[in-house]
N, C-alpha and C positions, 0 to 999 in steps of 0.2 A: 728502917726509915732513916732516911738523911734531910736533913735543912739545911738552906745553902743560903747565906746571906749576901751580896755586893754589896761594896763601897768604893769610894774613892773616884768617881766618875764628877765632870762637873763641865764650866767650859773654860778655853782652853784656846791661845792663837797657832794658826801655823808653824809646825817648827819644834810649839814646846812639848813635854813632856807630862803624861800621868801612870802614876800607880794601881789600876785596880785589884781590889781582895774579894775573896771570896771565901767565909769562915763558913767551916762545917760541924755538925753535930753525926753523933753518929761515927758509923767504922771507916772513918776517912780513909786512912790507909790499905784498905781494901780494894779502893776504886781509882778506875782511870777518869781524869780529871779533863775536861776540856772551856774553850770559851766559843764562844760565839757571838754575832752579831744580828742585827737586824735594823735596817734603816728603811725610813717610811718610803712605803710603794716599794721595799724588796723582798726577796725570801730571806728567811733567817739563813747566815752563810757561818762555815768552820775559821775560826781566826784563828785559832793555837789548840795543841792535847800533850798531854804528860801523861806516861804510863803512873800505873800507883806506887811505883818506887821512884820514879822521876828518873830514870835511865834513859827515858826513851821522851823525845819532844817533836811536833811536826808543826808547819806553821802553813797559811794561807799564799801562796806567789807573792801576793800583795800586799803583807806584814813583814816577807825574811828581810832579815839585817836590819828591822828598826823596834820589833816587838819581843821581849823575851819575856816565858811563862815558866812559872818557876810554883816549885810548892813546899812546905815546910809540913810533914806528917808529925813533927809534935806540940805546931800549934791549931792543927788542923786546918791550914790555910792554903789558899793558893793564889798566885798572884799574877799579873800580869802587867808590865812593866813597857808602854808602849812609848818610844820615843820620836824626834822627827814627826809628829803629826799632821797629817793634812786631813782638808777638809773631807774629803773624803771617808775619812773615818768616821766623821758625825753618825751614830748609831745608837741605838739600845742595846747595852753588852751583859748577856746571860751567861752564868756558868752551869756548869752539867758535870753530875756524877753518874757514871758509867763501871757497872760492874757483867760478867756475862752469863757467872755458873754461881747463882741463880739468876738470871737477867732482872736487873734493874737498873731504872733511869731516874734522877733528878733535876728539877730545873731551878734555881735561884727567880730571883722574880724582877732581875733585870737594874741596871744603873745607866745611867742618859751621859754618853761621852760626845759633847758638843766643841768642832775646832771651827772656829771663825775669829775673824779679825774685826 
């Protein structure tokens, strides 16, 4: 079993910048790490993923070059580090633990990233 906490989401104008975390319990290091989103009236979409060693990062068309996701396996944390914001990004941003052999999935229970002016 993994527990997945957010922080760091809030609001936020145009342009600037936040920190989201996401602290885990459990064999952190065993799982690939990702973020997602979800903004009202969308499907939930993939914003960023880290392999479980953090070798390996993919990001969304519409986060490269302003979102870096990143993870620290000895605080069991993972982070995502979104700059340049636009409104667009206004979302509910959940993190997900993902491992495959045995399959499992976790979901955080989501932090409110609001960009308005």
């Amino acid at each position: 079993q993994v527990q997945l906490v957010e922080s760091g989401g809030g609001l936020v104008q145009p342009g600037g910048s936040l920190r989201l975390s996401c602290a885990a319990s459990g064999s952190f290091s065993m799982y690939a790490m990702s973020w997602y989103r979800q903004a009202p009236g969308k499907e939930r979409e993939l914003v960023a993923a880290i392999s479980s060693g953090g070798g390996s990062t993919n990001y969304a068309d519409s986060v490269k070059g302003r979102f870096t996701i990143s993870r620290d396996n000895a605080k069991n944390t993972v982070y995502l580090q979104m700059n340049n914001l636009k409104p667009e990004d206004t979302a509910v941003y959940y993190c997900k633990a993902r491992r495959d052999y045995p399959l499992r999935q976790y979901w955080g229970q989501g932090t409110q990233v609001t960009v308005s002016s």
